[in-house]
N, C-alpha and C positions, 0 to 999 in steps of 0.2 A: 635326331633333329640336325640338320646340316647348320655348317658353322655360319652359313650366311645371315640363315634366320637366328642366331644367337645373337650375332653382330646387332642385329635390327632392333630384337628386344633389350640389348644394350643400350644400345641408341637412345630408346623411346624414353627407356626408365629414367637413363640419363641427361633428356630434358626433360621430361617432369619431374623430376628433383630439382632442378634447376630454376622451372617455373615457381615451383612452391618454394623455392628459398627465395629467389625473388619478390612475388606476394607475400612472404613473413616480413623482407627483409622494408618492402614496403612499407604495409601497415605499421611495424615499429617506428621506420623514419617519420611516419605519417602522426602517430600517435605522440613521439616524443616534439614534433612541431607544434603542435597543439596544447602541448602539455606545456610549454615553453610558452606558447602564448596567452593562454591563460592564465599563467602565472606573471606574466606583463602585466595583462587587463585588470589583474587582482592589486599586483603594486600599484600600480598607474591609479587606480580608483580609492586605496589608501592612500595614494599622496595628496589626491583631489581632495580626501575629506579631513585630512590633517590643515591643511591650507585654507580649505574651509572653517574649521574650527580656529584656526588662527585668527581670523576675522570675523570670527563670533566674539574671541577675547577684546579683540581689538573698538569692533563695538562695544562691549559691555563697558569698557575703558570710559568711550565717550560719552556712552548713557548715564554712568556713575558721575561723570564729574560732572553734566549739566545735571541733572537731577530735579529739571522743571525749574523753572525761573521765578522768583520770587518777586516782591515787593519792584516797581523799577523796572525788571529786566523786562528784554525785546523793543527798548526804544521806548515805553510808555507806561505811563502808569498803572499799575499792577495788583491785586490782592490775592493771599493765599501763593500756590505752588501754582506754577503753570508750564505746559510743554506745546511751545508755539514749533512754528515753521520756518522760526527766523534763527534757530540755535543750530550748534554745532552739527548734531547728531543728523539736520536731514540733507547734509551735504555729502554729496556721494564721494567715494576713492577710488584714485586709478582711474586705468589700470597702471599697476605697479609690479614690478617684478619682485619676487625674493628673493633676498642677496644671494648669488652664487646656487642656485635651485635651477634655473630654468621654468620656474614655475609664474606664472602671471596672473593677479588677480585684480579681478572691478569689484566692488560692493557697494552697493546702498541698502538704507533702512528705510524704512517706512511703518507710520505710525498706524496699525491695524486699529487699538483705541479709537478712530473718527470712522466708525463703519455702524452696522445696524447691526446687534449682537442677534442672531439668530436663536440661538438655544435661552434669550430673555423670552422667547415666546411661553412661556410657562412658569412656572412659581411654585412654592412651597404654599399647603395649604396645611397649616396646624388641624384645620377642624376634619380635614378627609386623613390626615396623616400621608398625604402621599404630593406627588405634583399635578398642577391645573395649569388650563389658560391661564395666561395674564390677558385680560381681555384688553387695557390699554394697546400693552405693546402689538398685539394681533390687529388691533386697530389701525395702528401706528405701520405696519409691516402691509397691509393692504393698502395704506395711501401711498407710500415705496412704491410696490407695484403699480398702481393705480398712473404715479406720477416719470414712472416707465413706460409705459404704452403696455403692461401686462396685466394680467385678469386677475383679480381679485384671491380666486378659487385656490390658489398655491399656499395661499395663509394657513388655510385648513389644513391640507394636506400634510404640510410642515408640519403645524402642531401633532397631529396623529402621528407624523413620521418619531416624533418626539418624545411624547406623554408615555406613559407606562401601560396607558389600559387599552383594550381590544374594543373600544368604543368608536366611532367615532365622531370628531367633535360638528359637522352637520352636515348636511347634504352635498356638501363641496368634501367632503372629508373622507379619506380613507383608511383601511385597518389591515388584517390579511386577509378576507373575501378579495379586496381588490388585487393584492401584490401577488396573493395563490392562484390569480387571474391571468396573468402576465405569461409570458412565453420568453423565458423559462421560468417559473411561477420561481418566487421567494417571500421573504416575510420582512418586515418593515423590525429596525433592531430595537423601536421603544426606548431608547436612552439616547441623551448628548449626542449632538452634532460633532463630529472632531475635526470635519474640512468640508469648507465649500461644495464641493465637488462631489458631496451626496446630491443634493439637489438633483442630480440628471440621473439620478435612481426613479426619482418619481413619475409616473408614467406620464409620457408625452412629455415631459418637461423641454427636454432638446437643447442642443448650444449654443442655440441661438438667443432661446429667452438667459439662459446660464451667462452669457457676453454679455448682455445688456444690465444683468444684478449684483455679476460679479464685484466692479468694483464699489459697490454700497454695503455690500455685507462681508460678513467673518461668523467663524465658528470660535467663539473665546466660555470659558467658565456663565455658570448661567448668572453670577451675579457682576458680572463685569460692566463697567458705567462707560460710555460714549464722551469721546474729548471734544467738546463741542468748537474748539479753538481751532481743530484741525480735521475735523468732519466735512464729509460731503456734501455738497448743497441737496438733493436730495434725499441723503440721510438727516441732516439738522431738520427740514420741512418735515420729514414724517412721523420723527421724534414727538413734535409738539401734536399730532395727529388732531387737528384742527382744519382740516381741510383747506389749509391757506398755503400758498408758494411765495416763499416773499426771497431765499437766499439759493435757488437752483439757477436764478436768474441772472445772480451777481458775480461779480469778475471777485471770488476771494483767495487767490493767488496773490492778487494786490494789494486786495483791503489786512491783507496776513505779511505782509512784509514785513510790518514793525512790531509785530504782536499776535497778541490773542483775538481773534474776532469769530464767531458774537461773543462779549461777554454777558455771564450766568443773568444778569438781572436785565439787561436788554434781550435777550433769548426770552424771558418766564414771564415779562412785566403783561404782554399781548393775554397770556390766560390769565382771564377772569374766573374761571370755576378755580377755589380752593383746594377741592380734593384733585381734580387734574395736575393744577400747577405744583401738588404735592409729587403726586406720581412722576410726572417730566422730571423733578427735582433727584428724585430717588436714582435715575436713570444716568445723569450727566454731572460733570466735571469740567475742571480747567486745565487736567494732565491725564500724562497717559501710563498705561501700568504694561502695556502690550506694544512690541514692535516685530516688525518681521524683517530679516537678513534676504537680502538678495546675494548670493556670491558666485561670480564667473568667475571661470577657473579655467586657461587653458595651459594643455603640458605637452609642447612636441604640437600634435597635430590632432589627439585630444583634448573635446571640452564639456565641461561642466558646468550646471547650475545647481548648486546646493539653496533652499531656501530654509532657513531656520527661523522659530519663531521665539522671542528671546522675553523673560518677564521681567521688569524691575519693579518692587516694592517700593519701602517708605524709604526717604532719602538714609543713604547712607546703604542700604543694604545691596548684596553682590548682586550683580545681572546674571540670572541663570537661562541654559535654554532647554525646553522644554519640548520642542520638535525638532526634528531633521527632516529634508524627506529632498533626494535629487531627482531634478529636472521635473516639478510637479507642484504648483502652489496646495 
């Protein structure tokens, strides 16, 4: 072999070792930037949710010491416990920095309690041993719709989506024939609501009709009662499921300045049926046990919305929270 051609195969080898330590030497730079920043994205997303919980405490602070206005409070005369509109708790903060953090946060509350409890669509039946319609509220959930420009027929579906048994509840209603239907077929989970935001599971549902329900309902415990001081005008109407509109109509931003409105016995006085006015009764309150955390969070040039849903008990007892869930009501 002449020396030329050694030279050559020199050569050759000695850039492709060159190229491949190049390409290792890449890929390492390339992986350890990566690795680097991911582990930014990781802090940065624990600072967001430490910050976050900060203003979970900081709520519960405020939730604990109003604790529903008693006798008097909100400017007027009062009975029992009540969680008006005019107290501390639904005044937003911020945005504020935390000292020496760099970290900036807004938060507000809002009383989920004045919504159309969804998973009430059903009940404990002693005599089946298991859960049923509540035909009330299913009633009551159909004028909701009804009094949204939406169809009736989602009532049912709800309940089926709900109920435990493979029945379902009528011709508007579906089971898993229908959801093993679907493209990509699945099955309907039979239990509790836990967000909103099943609803656009149901076929056809869409986000359109989802925008328009949204802010009337919530996914709360099935026995949880509607604050009727700080409910929806929409929702209070379907509550009494009387087919009557008498407060979607009204400005009660205003008529809630100084207080509670409706009060319990101007709400029930309209039903005349006894076993109705019994059932509405069962259902509503003058405070609220349910609130949900909004908290913006920005750090640098990231940002966050943490939304947590926060429960407080009988007076005196801690505010705990119960959900997290970022950038997703």
């Amino acid at each position: 072999m002449s020396l030329e051609r050694q030279r050559g195969i020199a050569l050759l080898v000695a850039i492709t070792m060159f190229a491949l330590t190049t390409t290792v030497a890449a890929a390492i730079t390339y992986n350890k930037a990566m690795a680097a920043r991911r582990a930014a994205a990781t802090f940065t997303l624990e600072q967001a949710l430490q910050a976050g919980m900060a203003a979970e405490a900081m709520a519960g602070l405020v939730l604990e010491d109003s604790g529903g206005a008693g006798p008097g409070g909100g400017g007027q005369q009062q009975t029992g416990r009540q969680t008006t509109l005019d107290e501390e708790w639904a005044q937003p903060l911020g945005p504020v920095e935390i000292p020496d953090t760099g970290i900036w946060i807004a938060a507000r509350l809002e009383d989920i309690s004045g919504r159309f409890n969804l998973n009430s669509l059903i009940k404990w039946d002693a005599t089946t041993n298991s859960y049923q319609p509540d035909f009330h509220q299913v009633k009551a959930f159909k004028q909701l719709l009804q009094s949204l420009d939406l169809e009736e027929r989602w009532a049912e579906l709800v309940v089926d989506w709900i109920d435990p048994d493979n029945t379902p509840m009528g011709p508007e209603g579906g089971e898993d024939t229908l959801y093993l239907s679907q493209v990509p077929p699945y099955r309907p989970p039979n239990t509790f609501i836990t967000s909103t935001s099943e609803l656009l599971a149901l076929p056809n549902f869409g986000a359109e009709r989802f925008l328009k329900v949204a802010p009337h309902v919530i996914a709360l415990p099935q026995s949880a009662r509607m604050n009727i001081c700080t409910a929806t005008g929409a929702a209070l109407d379907a509550m009494r499921a009387d087919g009557q509109s008498e407060f979607a109509g009204q400005d009660l931003g205003k008529l809630r300045e100084k207080g509670c409105f409706p009060m319990t016995p101007g709400y029930t006085s309209p039903i005349a049926d006894p076993t109705t006015k019994g059932l509405v009764e069962q259902r509503i309150q003058e405070h609220s046990d349910w609130f949900r955390l909004r908290t913006d969070i920005r750090i640098g040039t990231a940002e966050f919305v943490l939304y947590s849903v926060l429960y407080r008990g009988e007076p005196g007892a801690k505010v705990r929270t119960v959900q997290r869930s970022f950038s997703s009501e």
